[in-house]
N, C-alpha and C positions, 0 to 999 in steps of 0.2 A: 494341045489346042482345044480349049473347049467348043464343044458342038455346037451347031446351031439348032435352037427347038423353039417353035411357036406356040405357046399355051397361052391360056387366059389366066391374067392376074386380077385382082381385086384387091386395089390399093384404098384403105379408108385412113379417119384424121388417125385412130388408134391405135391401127392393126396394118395386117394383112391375111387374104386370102385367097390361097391356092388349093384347086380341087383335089382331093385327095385321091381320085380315080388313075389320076396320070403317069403313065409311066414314065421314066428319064431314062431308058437301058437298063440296066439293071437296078437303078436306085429308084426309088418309091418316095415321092414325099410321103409323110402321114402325117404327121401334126405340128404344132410349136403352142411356146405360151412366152407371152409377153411378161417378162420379169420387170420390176420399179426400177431394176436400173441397167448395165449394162455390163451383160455375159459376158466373160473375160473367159474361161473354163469350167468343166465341165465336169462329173465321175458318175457313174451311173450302178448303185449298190442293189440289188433283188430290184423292187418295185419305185426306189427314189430316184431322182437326179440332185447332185448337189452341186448348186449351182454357186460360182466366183462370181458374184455380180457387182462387182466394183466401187461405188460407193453406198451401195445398201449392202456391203457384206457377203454373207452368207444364206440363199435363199433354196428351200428343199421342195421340192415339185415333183410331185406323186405322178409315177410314169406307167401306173398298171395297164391302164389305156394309152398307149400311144398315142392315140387320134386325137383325146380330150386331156391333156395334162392338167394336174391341179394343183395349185399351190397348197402346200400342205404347213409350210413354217420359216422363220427369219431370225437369224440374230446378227444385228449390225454390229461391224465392225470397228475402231476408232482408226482406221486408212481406210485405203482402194484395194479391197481382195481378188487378185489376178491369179492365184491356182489354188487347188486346193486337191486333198487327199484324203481319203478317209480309210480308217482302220479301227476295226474293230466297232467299240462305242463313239469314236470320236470322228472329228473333221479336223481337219488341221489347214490352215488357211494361211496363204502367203501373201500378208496383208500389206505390201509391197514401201513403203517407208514405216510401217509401224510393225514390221520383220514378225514372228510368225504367233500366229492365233489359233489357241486350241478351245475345240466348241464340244459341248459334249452333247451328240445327237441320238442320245438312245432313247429318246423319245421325240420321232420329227418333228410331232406338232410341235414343242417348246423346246428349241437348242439354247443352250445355253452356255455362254462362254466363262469359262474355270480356267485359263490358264494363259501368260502371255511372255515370250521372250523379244525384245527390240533389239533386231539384229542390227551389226554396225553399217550397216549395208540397207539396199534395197530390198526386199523379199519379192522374187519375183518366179519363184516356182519350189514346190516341197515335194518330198520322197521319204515314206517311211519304211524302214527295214527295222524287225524288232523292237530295241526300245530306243532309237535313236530317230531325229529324224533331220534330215539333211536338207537344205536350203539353199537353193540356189541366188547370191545374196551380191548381186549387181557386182559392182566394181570390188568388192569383196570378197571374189569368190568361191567358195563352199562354206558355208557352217554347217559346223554340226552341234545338235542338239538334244542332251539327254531327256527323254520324256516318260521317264519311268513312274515318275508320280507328276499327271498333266499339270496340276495343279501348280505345281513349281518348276517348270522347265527348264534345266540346265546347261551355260554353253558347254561344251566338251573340247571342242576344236576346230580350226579352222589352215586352209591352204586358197591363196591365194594366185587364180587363175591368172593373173595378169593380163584378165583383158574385160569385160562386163557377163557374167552368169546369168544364164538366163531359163536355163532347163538343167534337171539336175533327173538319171534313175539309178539305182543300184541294184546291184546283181552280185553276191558271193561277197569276194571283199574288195571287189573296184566299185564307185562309183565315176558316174560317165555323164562329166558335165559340158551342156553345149555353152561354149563363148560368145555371144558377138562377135568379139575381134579375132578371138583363137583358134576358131572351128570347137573340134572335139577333144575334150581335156580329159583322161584318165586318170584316177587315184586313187592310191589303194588306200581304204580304208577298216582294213583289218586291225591294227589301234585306232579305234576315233580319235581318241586323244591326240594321236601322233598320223594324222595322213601325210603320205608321201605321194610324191608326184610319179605317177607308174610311165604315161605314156602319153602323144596329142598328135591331132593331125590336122594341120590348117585348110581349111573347106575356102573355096572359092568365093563364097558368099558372107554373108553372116548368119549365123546356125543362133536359132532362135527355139527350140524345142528337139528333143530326142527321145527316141523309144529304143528299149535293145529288146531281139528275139534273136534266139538260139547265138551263133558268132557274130553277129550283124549290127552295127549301131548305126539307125534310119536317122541322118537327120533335116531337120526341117531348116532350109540354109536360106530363106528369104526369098532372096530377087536368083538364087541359083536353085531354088526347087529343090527336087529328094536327092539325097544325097546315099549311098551307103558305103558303109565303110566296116571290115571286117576286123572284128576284135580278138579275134582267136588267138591271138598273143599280143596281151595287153598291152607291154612293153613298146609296142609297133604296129598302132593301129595303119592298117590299110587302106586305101580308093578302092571300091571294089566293080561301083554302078553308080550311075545318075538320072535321073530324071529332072529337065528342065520343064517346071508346071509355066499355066502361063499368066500365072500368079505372081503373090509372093509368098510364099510357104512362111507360116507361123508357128505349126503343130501340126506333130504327126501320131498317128497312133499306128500299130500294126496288126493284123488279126487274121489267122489262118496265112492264105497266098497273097494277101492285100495290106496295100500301105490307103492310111486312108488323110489327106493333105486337109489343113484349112489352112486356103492359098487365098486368103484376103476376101478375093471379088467371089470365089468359088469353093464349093468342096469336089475335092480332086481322090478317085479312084486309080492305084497302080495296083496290075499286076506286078508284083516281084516273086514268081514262081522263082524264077532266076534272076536273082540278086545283081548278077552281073550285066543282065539288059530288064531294068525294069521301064513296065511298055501301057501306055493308055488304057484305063478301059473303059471309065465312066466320069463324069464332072456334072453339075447342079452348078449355076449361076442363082449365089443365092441373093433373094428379093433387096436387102442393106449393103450388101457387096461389102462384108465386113468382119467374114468369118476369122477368128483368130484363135480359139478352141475346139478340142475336138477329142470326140471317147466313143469305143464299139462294147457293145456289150449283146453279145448272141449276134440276130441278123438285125439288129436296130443301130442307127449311127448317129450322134446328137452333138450338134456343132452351135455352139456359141457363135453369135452374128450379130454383134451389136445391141440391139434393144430384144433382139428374140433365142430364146434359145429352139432349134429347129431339130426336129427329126425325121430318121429319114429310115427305111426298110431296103437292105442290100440283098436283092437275093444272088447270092454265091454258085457258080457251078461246081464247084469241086471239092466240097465240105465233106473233109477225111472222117473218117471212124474215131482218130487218135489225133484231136487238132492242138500238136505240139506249138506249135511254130506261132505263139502270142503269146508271152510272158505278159498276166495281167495285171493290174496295179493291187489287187486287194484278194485274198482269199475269200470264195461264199461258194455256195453250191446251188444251184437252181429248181423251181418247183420241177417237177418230175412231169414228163408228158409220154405220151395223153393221162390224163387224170379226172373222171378213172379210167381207169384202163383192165383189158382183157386180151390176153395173157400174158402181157411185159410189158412193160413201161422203161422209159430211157433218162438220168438223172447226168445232169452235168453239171460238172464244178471247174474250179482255176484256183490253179496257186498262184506267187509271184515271182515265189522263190522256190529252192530246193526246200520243200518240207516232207515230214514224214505224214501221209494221209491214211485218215480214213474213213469209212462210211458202213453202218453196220444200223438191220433194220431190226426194228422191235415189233411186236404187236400191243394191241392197247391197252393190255396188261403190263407191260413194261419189258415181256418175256422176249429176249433177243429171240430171231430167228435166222438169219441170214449176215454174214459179212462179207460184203458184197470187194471191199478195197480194205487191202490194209498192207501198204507198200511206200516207199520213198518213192517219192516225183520228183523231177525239177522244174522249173518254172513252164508254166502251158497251162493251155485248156484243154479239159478232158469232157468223157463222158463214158456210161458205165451203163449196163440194162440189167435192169430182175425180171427173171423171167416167174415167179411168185413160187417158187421152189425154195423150201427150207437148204440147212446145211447141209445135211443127209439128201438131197434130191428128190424129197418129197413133197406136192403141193400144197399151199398153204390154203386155209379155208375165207369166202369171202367176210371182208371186214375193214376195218380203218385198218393202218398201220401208220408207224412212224420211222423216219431214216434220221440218221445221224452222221452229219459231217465234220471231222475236225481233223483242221491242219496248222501245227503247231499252238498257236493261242486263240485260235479262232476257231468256234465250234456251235452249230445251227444244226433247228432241229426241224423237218419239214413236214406234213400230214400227204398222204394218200390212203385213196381208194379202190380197193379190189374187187371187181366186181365179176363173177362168171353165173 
């Protein structure tokens, strides 16, 4: 049940605004920015947001400032872009009848779109796992799609859901697609060429977006709210927990002990410590009652609402040392804080997948000093401290330094400051 709260709004012909002082329980508003057209989804990479905005495509909005977002760049698409993913240099865009759009964003201000497959289906949500990238493709569906060279994307293969696809993640070699009609379809697709039908479980509602963390596939079941359901053997997905929002759940994401809803009229906060009774903790009646995207990234949460994309500041009570428990959509590693800093500093990163990682610092010479990770993960969010100690446990002197992230194809390089 969403709460009841009395703030002041300020509704104008173009906008809206809400004071950014207020609290809502533990959610914060802090900002939004009004895109040309209408947020559909969301993914939020280091300082961007890469916004699904429907029929202006693909719009990228510089989130360094929470409070003041700025459009930074645009490239329209020939559909309505309703999800999007991004890896690595590119964006990949599920341009919903005109099946999937790859945009090369290595430079936000000017994306530019290099590469297009028309899937036979609707494109209505994407997942990239290495060099493939999987589409959740309406009444058709799963494609898959090789994207080894973006430029010419290839189909590879396809298994049809038998009932309308609408969310699609992968993890190892199942992908775990939410149906409309079906609930939640597993496949394995360790041949892309050749997927088979691993497993499914028919959800009371209609399941319209899914996230998987650790055994657990969350999904977003409409007019029946969260759903989870236990994967830990493929073959027979399980009911595990539910939450009826009092929404309609469109999308869900997960992060740390929280499932985070865009339940239409609201964004919706569950605890799911225990998967098995997941229980209220927070909801935002947001201003278009229209939320139907949704992505976390750190303690910030940015929900697509119609004409605005909104943000919001979660502060979390129980933010582990080792936050396993969010398999993220994208490898990157984050600016290092406090920076600078005196005598440690704390850097965090996210795989999606099981990669092998690592992060190893330089000084400005280029001279290694320190290897801070150099170990296989599986999917989660971490975080790692240098306490400014070489290899040998000796301190290091003040100056710039540089760390180095890379897991599997993906590798970023970040600057700090030591300062004693």
């Amino acid at each position: 049940m969403i709460r009841n709260r009395l703030f002041p709004v300020v509704f104008s012909l173009w906008g809206i605004g809400i004071p950014a002082t207020l609290l809502f329980g533990q959610l914060q508003y802090v900002g939004s920015y009004d895109t040309p057209g209408n947020p559909r989804g969301v993914v939020v990479i280091s300082n961007h947001a890469f916004v699904a905005d429907y029929t202006y495509g693909l719009q990228i909005v510089n989130v360094s400032n929470p409070a003041s977002p700025v459009l930074v760049g645009g490239c329209d698409t020939p559909g309505n872009a309703i999800g999007v993913f991004v890896h690595g240099n590119y964006a990949y865009v599920a341009d919903y009848d005109h099946g999937l759009q790859i945009i090369n964003v290595s430079n936000p201000a000017v994306p530019t779109l290099v590469g297009n497959y028309n899937t036979a289906g609707t494109a209505e949500a994407v997942f990239v796992a290495g060099s493939y990238a999987y589409v959740a493709d309406g009444l058709f569906g799963l494609t898959i799609i090789d994207i080894s060279t973006p430029s010419n994307p290839t189909w590879v293969g396809n298994w049809d859901t038998f009932g309308y696809a609408t969310g699609v993640v992968v993890s190892g070699q199942y992908a775990y697609v939410a149906d409309f009609e079906r609930g939640l379809v597993v496949i394995d697709v360790s041949n892309p060429a050749n997927p088979v039908f691993a497993g499914m479980y028919n959800t009371t509602g209609y399941s319209d977006g899914v996230f998987l963390s650790g055994d657990y596939a969350f999904v977003a079941d409409r007019d029946q709210g969260l759903q989870v359901i236990s994967v830990a053997n493929s073959s027979n997905p399980l009911p595990v927990g539910n939450y009826n929002t009092s929404g309609v759940a469109y999308d869900v994401v997960v992060s740390q002990n929280y499932a985070y809803i865009a339940d239409y009229y609201s964004l919706q906060v569950i605890d799911i410590s225990n998967p098995a009774d997941p229980t209220f903790c927070d909801s935002f009646a947001t201003p278009l009652m229209t939320a139907v995207g949704v992505f976390v990234n750190g303690d910030y949460v940015y929900l697509a609402d119609s004409d605005l994309m909104l943000i919001f500041r979660f502060a979390a009570n129980d933010i582990n040392e080792n936050m396993n428990s969010s398999p993220p959509r994208q490898s990157a590693v984050s600016q290092n804080y406090p920076n600078p800093f005196n005598p440690a500093t704390t850097i965090e990163y996210n795989v999606p997948w099981r990669e092998n990682v690592t992060i190893e610092i330089f000084d400005a010479l280029g001279q290694k000093v320190r290897t801070l990770v150099k170990e296989t993960k599986s999917a989660g969010s971490y975080r790692t401290e240098w306490n400014g100690n070489d290899d040998c446990g000796n301190p290091v002197s003040t100056g710039l330094y540089l760390y180095r992230f890379s897991a599997g194809e993906v590798a970023q390089t970040k600057k700090m400051l030591l300062i004693k």
